[in-house]
Structures are given as structure tokens and as C-alpha cells.
N, C-alpha and C positions, 0 to 999 in steps of 0.2 A: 601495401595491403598485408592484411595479419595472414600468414600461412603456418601457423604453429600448430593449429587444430581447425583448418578449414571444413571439415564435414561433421564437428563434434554438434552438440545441441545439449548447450548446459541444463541441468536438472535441479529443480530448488524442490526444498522443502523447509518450510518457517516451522520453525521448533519452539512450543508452547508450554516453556519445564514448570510452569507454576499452574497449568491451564490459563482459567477465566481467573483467578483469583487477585485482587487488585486494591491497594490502599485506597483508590478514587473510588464513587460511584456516578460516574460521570452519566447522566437523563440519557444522550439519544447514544451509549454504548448500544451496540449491537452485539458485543460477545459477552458482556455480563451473565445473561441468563442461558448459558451453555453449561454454564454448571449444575442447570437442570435434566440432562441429557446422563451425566455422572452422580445425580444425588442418592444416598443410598450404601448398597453395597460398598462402591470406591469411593462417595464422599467427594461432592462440591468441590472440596476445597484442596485436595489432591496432589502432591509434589511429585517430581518425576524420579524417579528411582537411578541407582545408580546402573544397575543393569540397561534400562532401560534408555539410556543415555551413551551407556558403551556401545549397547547395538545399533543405535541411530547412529553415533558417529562414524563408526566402524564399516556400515553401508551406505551412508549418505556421501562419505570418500569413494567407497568401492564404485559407486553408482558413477561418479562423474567421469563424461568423455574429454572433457579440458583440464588443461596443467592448474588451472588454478579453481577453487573450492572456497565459496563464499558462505558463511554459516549467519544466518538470521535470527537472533533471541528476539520470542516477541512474545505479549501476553493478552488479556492481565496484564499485570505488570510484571516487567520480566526481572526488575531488583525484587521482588520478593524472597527471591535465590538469594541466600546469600554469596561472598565473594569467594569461598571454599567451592564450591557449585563450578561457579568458571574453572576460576586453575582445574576441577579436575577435569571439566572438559578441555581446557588447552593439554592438558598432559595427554590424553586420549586424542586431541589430534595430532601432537606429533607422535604416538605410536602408531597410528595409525595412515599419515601422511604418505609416506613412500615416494618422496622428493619431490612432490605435488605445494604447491603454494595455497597455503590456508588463511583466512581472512574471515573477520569477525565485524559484525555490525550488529547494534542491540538497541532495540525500541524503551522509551521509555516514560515517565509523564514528569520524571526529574524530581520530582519533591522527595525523594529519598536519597537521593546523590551527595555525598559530604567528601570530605578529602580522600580519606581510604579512599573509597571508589576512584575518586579520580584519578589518582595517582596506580588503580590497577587499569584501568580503561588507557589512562596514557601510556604505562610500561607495556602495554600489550595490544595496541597497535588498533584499537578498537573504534569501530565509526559511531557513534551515538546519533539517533534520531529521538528530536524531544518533539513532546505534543504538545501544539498550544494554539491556540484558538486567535491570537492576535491579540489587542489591546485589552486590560484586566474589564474594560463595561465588555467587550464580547466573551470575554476567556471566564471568566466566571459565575456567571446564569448556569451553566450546563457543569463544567468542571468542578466538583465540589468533592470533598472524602467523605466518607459514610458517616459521619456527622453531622454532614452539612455546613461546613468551612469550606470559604472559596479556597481556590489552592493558586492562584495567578502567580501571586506573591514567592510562595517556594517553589515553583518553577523558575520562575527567574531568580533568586538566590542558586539554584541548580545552575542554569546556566553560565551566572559566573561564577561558578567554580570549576566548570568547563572550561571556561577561556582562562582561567587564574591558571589551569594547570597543562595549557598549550594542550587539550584533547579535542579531535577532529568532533565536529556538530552539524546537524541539520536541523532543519523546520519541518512537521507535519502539519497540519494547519485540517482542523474537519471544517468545512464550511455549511453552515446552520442556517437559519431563518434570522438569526440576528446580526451576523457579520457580513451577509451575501451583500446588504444593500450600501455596505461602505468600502468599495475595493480600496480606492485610492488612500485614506486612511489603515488600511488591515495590512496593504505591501508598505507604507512608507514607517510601521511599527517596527516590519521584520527588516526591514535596511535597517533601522536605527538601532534595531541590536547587533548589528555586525551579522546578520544573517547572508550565508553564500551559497547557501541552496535552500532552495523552496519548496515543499510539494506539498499540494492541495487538494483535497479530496472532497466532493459535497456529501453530503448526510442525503440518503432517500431510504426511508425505511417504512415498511409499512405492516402495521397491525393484524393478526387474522389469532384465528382459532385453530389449534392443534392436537392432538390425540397424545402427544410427546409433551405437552406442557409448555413449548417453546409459544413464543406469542409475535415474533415478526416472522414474515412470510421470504422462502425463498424467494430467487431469482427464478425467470425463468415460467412464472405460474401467474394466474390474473387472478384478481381481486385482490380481499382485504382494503384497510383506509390508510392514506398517506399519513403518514406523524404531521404533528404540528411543527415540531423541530426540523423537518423535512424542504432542501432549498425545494425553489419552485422555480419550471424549465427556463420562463422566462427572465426571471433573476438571477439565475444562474450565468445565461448569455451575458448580460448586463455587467454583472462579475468579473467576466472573461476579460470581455471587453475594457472595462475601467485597470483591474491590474495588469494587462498588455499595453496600454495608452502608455500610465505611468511608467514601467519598465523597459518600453523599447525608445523611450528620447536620452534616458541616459543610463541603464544598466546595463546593456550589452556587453557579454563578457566580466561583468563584473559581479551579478546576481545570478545564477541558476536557479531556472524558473522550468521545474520538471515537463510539465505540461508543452508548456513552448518550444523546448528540446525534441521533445517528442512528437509535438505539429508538425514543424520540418521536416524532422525525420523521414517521417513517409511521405511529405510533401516530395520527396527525392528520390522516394521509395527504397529509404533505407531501413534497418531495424527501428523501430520506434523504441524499443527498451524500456518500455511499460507495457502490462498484460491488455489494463482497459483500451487499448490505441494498438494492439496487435489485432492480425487478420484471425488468429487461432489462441486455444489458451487450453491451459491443463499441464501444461508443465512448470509449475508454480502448486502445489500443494500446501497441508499443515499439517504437522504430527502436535497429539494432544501429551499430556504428561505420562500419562499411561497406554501410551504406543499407537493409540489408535491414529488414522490415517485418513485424513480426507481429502475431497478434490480441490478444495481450494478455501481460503479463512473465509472470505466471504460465504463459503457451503459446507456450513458444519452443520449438518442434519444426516438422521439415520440414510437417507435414503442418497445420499451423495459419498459413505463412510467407503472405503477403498478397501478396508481389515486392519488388521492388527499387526505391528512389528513384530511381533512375539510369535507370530505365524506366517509371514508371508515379508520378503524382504521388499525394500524400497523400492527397488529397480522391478520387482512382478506387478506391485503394484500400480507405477505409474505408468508402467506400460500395457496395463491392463487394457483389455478391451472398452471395460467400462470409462475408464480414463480419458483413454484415445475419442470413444465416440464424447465425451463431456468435453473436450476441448475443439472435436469439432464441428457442435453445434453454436458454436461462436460465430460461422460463417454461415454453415448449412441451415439453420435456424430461421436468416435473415429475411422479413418480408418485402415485400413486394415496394414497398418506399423507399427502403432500405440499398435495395438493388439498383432503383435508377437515381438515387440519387448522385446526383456530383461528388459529393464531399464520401462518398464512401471508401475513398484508400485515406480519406483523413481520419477516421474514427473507427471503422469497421464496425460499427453498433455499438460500440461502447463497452463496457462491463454486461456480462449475460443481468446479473441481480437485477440492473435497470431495468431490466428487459421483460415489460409486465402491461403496457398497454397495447392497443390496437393503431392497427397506420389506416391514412384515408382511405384502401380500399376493403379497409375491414378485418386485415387478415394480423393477426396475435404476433409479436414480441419485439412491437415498437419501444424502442429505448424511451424510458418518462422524460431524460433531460433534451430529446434531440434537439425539439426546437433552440433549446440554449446554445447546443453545439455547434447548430448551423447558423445561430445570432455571429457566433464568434468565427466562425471558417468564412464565412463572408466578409468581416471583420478589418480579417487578416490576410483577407488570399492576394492579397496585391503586394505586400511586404514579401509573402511565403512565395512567392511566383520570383521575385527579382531575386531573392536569396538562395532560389533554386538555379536560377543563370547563371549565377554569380562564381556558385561550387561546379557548376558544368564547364565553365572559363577556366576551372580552375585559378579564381582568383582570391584571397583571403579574407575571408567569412568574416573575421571580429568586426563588431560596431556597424554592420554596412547598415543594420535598420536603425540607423540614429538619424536617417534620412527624412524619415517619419515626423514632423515636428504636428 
């Protein structure tokens, strides 16, 4: 058992040095027009100062209760930085490190990725996470540059120059209205690139009217219309269901498949290590390029803002009160369906954003995907039940669900 920092509770904050600003305009982004929240005085298009990157790094070390300190680039697109940008934040974390282990992971959509890069992202120890929608008929309807040129193509030129230069890689995968209805085809793409970690996330975003100019609707709030680009609950289940088929007769152990990690997980009731599949959430924020501070990337609206780096450091903010109580209405929130359902240590409601319809007995912030979630926890609860004996045996876990044919 780890006893290095048994009572610590790691603190993240995703650092957005470009903001929203992005060579793509990919349809069902969601943080695109956040740059309308900045237009004006600071300007849409915004880079993060150098100051402003000292003082992040310099509390976002101070802030952690564990030996080791994970830093998140995300955007936008987070190469919109140039590679001077990094180094100087690597030099700033080791002055600021204090024999603390630092660790870098940086989102990206890969079509700007060329040797340089690779050869800094390798020398420097850095996890890449690329975005790609699965096969180029799903990955490029919605993926397009501000042009309107699909981009499939220079993502995968991206990605091998990832594997050309031995630099660590994963998969994000948004899943849409046009990939949900072919799982088995969308996971046997990512095997076929040499894909060793998976994570998938469904698109539900829904349209309203706002005062701020923003035009999708928080988490958390009813109404508004669902996007077209938007899975639907029960295609979503269907989803689940087909890339677990496929994945558990012969990738166990050999594919990480985020979601399924984290079914288990609490299937055992251990940490799930994802926010949407925790009981609580708020300790997971985003700092924008100009300091400001929110409760989480999915809740970047005035009314979720935390303050400003430039006034109030990392560690007041996320321990704010505001913070605390937004983290736990993740559980506190939960209605009355919610409550007696079975599968509620498997999901905990899900991500809040979801959380916009009514449950059978009428009462407000039924998750939209559930029914999909409970397609798939039904699914799998017979596999997730023997692999939870199995780790109670203390007997070893690799491949036992290849049992599954």
C-alpha cells in the first residue's frame, strides 16, 4: 500500500496558456466561444504572460500535499505556444520544484506537431494526448481549421511523428452523433494505430440564451435544446456496450480503456481516477491565460469564476467555500432516482454539466446520458462482479475478462 502521502488530496488545475484560441474550428467545440467572455479590453485571443505563468507555477507547486506535481497544458490548442513557452516553464518548475517530482502532460489536435516538437516533447519527458474522433468519415464532418479543411489527415501525420520520435501518446476520442452508432469499427481504428490508452468522452451540449453572449447552457441548469451533434442516452449505452464486447475477448491488459478502468474501480470501491465516476468533484479546476480561475473547464461562466491569480492564490481559491460547496453538489444534488438506484457507486450521477433533466419522480438533475449508463452497468455487472472476487482472492487481475467470449 502507498504510504508516502497517505492523507495528502492532490490539487489539479488545467492551465489554458493560449486560452480558447485554436488552429481548428471544430462544430460541437464547447470552449471556442469563451473567448467571448474575454473579447474586448483583453482580446479573444489572448496569450498568457510571463508573469502570469511564474505565478501559476510557483503556487500550483506550493499548493500540492504530494511528492509529485502533475502540470496539464490544454486549450485551444495548447501548440499555439510556441516551444520557448515550455522551456520557460520547465525552467520555472525546476526553480521552483523543491525536490518535489514534476510531470507534464499537454493536449493537443496534432496538426501542428513537426520534428522540433517532437524531439522537445521527447527530451522532456512529456505525455501527449491527441484528439481524434476515430476513422477520417467520423473525424472529419466536425474537425475542420477555420477554413474549412478537414484535418484527419495531419493528425495522423502528427501522430507519426509521435511514434517516429519514441514520445509517450494517447487517444481522446469526443464521441458525436456520427461515431456513437459504430463502436466496433471507432475501437478497432484506435487498436490499429497502436493506440494503448483510450479515453472517450460523449459530446451533450445544449443551446440557450445568455446575457454574457455565451450560447451553450451550463451544467447543472434545465432547459435550452440539445445540439444535433449531441450522443443520445440510448446510443450512447449501445456505444458502451459494443467497444466493451470488442475490448474485453482480447485487449485486456493490452488496451487502456479509461472508462473501464474506472468502472472497476469503484466497482471495488476504489478511487475511480476520473472526476465524471467520482462521488465528489471541484478539485480539478482551470486557470485561463490571464489568471482568471474557474471551477472546472467544463464551467467556465461568470458565475462559476473562483478570481484571479493576480489576487487570490491557488490554494484560497480552491479551498474556497464556493469551491467546496461546487464540488459537493456532485453528491448533495442527487435526486431521488439517483439515490435508489443500484448502480449509484458505479457513476455517482455522472459529470454535474449532464445533469439538466428531471428523474421519474419529477425532481431536477437527472444525468441526460443515464439511461445509457445503466444500458452499460447492466451490461457488465457480471464480468465487474467476478473481477471484483478475483482482486478480493487476491488473485491476478490481467485478462481474467477474456472469459467473456
Amino acid at each position: 500500500m502507498d504510504t508516502i502521502a497517505p492523507f495528502s488530496s492532490p490539487l489539479y488545475v488545467m492551465a489554458k496558456p493560449a486560452g480558447s484560441s485554436c488552429n481548428l474550428a471544430c462544430r460541437y467545440c464547447y470552449y471556442r466561444e469563451k473567448s467571448r467572455l474575454y473579447d474586448g479590453a483583453q482580446g479573444g485571443s489572448r496569450m498568457m504572460a510571463d508573469a502570469t505563468l511564474e505565478r501559476f507555477i510557483g503556487q500550483y507547486i506550493e499548493a500540492q500535499t504530494t511528492p509529485q506535481v502533475l502540470f496539464t497544458w490544454h486549450g485551444g490548442e495548447s501548440l499555439m505556444r510556441p516551444i520557448a513557452f515550455y522551456q520557460r516553464a520547465l525552467e520555472l518548475q525546476r526553480r521552483y520544484a523543491r525536490g518535489r517530482q514534476v510531470d507534464n502532460c499537454i493536449q493537443t489536435n496534432g496538426t501542428l506537431l513537426n520534428d522540433e516538437w517532437c524531439r522537445f516533447l521527447k527530451d522532456n519527458g512529456f505525455l501527449v494526448g491527441i484528439s481524434i474522433d476515430g476513422p477520417q468519415e467520423f473525424h472529419d464532418p466536425y474537425r475542420r481549421d477555420r477554413k474549412g479543411r478537414p484535418s484527419w489527415a495531419e493528425v495522423m501525420r502528427g501522430i507519426g511523428l509521435l511514434e517516429k520520435h519514441g514520445v509517450e501518446w494517447n487517444a481522446l476520442a469526443v464521441i458525436n452523433n456520427l461515431n456513437v452508432g459504430h463502436p466496433v469499427e471507432f475501437y478497432r481504428f484506435f487498436k490499429g494505430i497502436g493506440c494503448r490508452f483510450l479515453q472517450f468522452t460523449p459530446v451533450v451540449e445544449r443551446t440557450v440564451t445568455r446575457a454574457d453572449g455565451l450560447t451553450l447552457a451550463p451544467g447543472m441548469s434545465e432547459g435550452g435544446e440539445v445540439t444535433a451533434f449531441s450522443v443520445r442516452p440510448e446510443e450512447w449505452g449501445e456505444f458502451l456496450c459494443g467497444v466493451y464486447d470488442e475490448w474485453v475477448r482480447r485487449d485486456v491488459g493490452q488496451l487502456y480503456v479509461q472508462l473501464f478502468d474506472a468502472t472497476l474501480a469503484n466497482w471495488v470501491g476504489a478511487p475511480a481516477g476520473i472526476c465524471t465516476l467520482s462521488p465528489s468533484c471541484g478539485h480539478a479546476a482551470v486557470i485561463e491565460a490571464n489568471g482568471d480561475v474557474y471551477a472546472c473547464d467544463h464551467f467556465v461562466y461568470p458565475e462559476y469564476q473562483l478570481g484571479n491569480i493576480g489576487q487570490k492564490t491557488l490554494t484560497e481559491m480552491m479551498l474556497s467555500p464556493q469551491q467546496r460547496d461546487f464540488g459537493r453538489r456532485k453528491i448533495g444534488a442527487l435526486p431521488r432516482q439517483c439515490r435508489e438506484c443500484e448502480f449509484l457507486p458505479a457513476c455517482y450521477g455522472e459529470c454535474p454539466k449532464n445533469r439538466f433533466v428531471r428523474d421519474r419522480y419529477g425532481e431536477p438533475g437527472l444525468n441526460y446520458l443515464c439511461a445509457g449508463y445503466r444500458r452499460f452497468f447492466e451490461h457488465v455487472a457480471g464480468d465487474m462482479d467476478f473481477m471484483a472476487n478475483e482482486l478480493a482472492a487476491h488473485r491476478p487481475p490481467a485478462n481474467i475478462m477474456r472469459m467473456k467470449k
